[in-house]
N, C-alpha and C positions, 0 to 999 in steps of 0.2 A: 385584464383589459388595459392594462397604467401602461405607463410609458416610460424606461429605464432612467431617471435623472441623465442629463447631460445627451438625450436623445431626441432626434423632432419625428412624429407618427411618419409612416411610409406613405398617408396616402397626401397626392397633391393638394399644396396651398397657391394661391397668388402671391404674386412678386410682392405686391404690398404684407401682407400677412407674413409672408419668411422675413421682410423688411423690418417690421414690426420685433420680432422676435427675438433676431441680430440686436436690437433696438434696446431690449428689454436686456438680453442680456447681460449688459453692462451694467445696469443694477445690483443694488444692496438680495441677497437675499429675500429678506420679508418684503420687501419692495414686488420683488419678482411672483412671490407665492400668491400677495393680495391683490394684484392685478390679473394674475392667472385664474382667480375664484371669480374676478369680476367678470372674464370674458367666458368663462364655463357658465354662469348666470346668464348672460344674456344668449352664447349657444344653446343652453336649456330651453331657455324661455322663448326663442325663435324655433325651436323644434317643436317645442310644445304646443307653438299660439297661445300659450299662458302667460304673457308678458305684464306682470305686476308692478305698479309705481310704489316708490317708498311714499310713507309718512311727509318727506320733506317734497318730494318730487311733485305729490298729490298739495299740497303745500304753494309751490311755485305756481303750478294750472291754476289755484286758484287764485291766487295774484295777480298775475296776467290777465286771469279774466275780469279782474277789478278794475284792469286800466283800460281808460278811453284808447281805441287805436282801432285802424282797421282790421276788420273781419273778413273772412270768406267764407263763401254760403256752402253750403252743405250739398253742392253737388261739386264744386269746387274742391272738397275736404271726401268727398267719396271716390272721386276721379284719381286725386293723389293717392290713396290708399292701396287702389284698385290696381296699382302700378307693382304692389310690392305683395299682392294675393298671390298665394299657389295655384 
């Protein structure tokens, strides 16, 4: 199923996405590979609907929820979601 080094899959990306890539290129190796694991993670995790926060990420929510600031209500936060359902 891999993909030949030095090859991009056959099937279509967006302009951004190929942009991206071009983008990437030009990086160090390990540079290249660690951000390729990054976006195979969250391709995973949007295929899945298994989308897991790190230790730090889980970390930050709860920080933010520590600070006084506006909020939006919960049909507010169900509407936005709603936008990005299958």
């Amino acid at each position: 199923m891999g993909v030949e080094p030095g090859k991009i899959a056959e099937k279509p990306v967006t302009r951004l996405m190929a942009d991206a890539v071009r983008r990437l290129a030009d990086l160090p190796e390990d540079r290249q590979n660690e951000i390729a694991r990054m976006l195979i993670d969250a391709a995973d995790a949007e295929l899945s609907g298994d989308l897991q926060l790190t230790e730090q990420q889980l970390a930050e929510v709860d920080r933010a929820l520590a600070e006084d600031g506006p909020y939006v209500s919960r049909e507010e936060m169900e509407t936005f979601f709603a936008r990005y359902q299958r």
